[in-house]
C-alpha positions, 0 to 999 in steps of 0.5 A, a space after each residue: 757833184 754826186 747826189 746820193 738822195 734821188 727819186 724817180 716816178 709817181 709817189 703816192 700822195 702828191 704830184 712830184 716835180 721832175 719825176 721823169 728821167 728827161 726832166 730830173 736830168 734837165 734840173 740836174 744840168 741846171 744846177 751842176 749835178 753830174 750824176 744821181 742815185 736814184 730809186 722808185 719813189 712808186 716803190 715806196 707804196 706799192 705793195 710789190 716794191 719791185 715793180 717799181 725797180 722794173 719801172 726804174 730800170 726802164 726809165 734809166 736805160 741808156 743813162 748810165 752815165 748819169 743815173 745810178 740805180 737804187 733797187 728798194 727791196 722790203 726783207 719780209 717779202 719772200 720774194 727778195 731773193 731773186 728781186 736782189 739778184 735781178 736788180 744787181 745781175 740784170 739792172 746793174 743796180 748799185 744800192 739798196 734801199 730800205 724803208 722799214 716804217 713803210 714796208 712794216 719791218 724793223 732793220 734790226 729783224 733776222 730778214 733785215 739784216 739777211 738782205 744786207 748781209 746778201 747786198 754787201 756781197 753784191 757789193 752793193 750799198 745799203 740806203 736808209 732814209 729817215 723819212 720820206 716826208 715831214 710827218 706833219 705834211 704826210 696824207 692823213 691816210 698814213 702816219 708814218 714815224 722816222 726810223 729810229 737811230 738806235 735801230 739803225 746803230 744796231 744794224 750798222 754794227 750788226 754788219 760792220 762789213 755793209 756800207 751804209 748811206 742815211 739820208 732825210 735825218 737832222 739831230 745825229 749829233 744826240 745819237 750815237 750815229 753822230 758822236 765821236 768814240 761811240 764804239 760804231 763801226 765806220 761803215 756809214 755816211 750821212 747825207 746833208 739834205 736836211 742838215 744845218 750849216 749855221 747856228 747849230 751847224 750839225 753838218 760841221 760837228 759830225 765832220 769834226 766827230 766823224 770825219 771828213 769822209 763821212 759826210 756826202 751830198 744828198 738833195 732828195 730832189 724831187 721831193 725836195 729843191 736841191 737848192 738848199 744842199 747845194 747851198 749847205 755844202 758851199 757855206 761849209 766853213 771847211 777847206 775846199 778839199 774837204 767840199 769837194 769830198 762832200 760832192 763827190 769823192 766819198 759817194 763815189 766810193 761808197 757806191 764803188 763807181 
């Protein structure tokens, strides 16, 4: 398996498990995750992002079969430029990851859709968690919304030529991210971290509206148990052919690994 939903490091307002590359590779050995996309979870709140990809790059050195580096880059700082270059050229860094509601800017401003069009000629991937925790459980010194889909619709279709990754997001399937003709470009996977298999069964309707490749398997491990992910994807009532995209074909490639 692939896991395209992972952290390393501190985070701010709780004590994470796992966080450390030797522990985060011990629970993945233990549940059969082959290799992860993993960024900073420290970046999410550091004023500078890229010190955190500096911590990152540290910590994975050596464990590229393993570990695939995720830079988180914010457009409005002026710096990114050469953040990107550094996390593509010198960390070998595979992805970008964007947290707007963190980093206070919009996916839709001219600087958000910049640092993509400049990724994807890295030939990197664009990575957009909904929400890194429940806002119900979030530290009361913030409060913090998901990003919202039509925002996100309007980047993917801003840049047709991006491969975009969503990750920490339920209820697609009422948006036009998750329905069938909705005029969007093919240019991006959901990951089933916190999608339903049963009852409503989210993960099956965007595969029967979207198609087979476009779902892939993501935890959010260590903020989250992968557990649950693990279980969602082997209770898919789906051919196995069509599993095993979900592990790992289709991450691979829209990491280009």
């Amino acid at each position: 398996m692939i896991d395209v939903n992972a952290y390393l490091g501190p985070f701010a307002f709780r004590s994470l498990p796992n966080r450390t590359a030797p522990a985060l590779l011990r629970w993945m050995d233990k549940k059969g995750i082959e290799r992860a996309l993993v960024s900073s979870a420290s970046s999410i709140t550091y004023r500078n992002a890229h010190a955190g990809n500096e911590e990152l790059a540290a910590e994975i050195r050596g464990r590229d079969a393993r570990f695939i580096g995720c830079a988180v880059l914010n457009p409005a700082y002026a710096g990114w430029r050469e953040d990107l270059r550094i996390c593509r050229e010198d960390f070998g860094m595979k992805a970008v990851r964007l947290y707007p509601r963190w980093h206070n800017f919009k996916l839709t401003d001219k600087e958000s859709i910049e640092l993509v069009h400049a990724a994807t000629e890295y030939q990197m991937a664009i990575s957009i968690p909904i929400r890194v925790e429940d806002r119900r459980q979030q530290s009361w010194l913030v409060d913090i919304p998901d990003v919202a889909y039509d925002e996100i619709a309007s980047l993917v279709k801003a840049v047709p030529s991006a491969r975009f990754m969503l990750h920490n997001g339920s209820g697609f399937v009422r948006s036009a991210l998750g329905r069938r003709d909705s005029g969007l470009p093919a240019n991006y996977v959901i990951d089933l971290a916190l999608l339903t298999v049963e009852l409503a069964n989210e993960a099956g309707q965007l595969l029967a509206n979207l198609g087979e490749d476009r779902v892939v398997f993501g935890t959010g491990m260590p903020f989250h148990y992968p557990d649950p992910a693990i279980t969602r994807v082997d209770l898919l009532a789906v051919p196995e052919a069509v599993k095993n995209k979900i592990r790992r074909a289709t991450a691979a490639s829209v990491l280009r690994l």
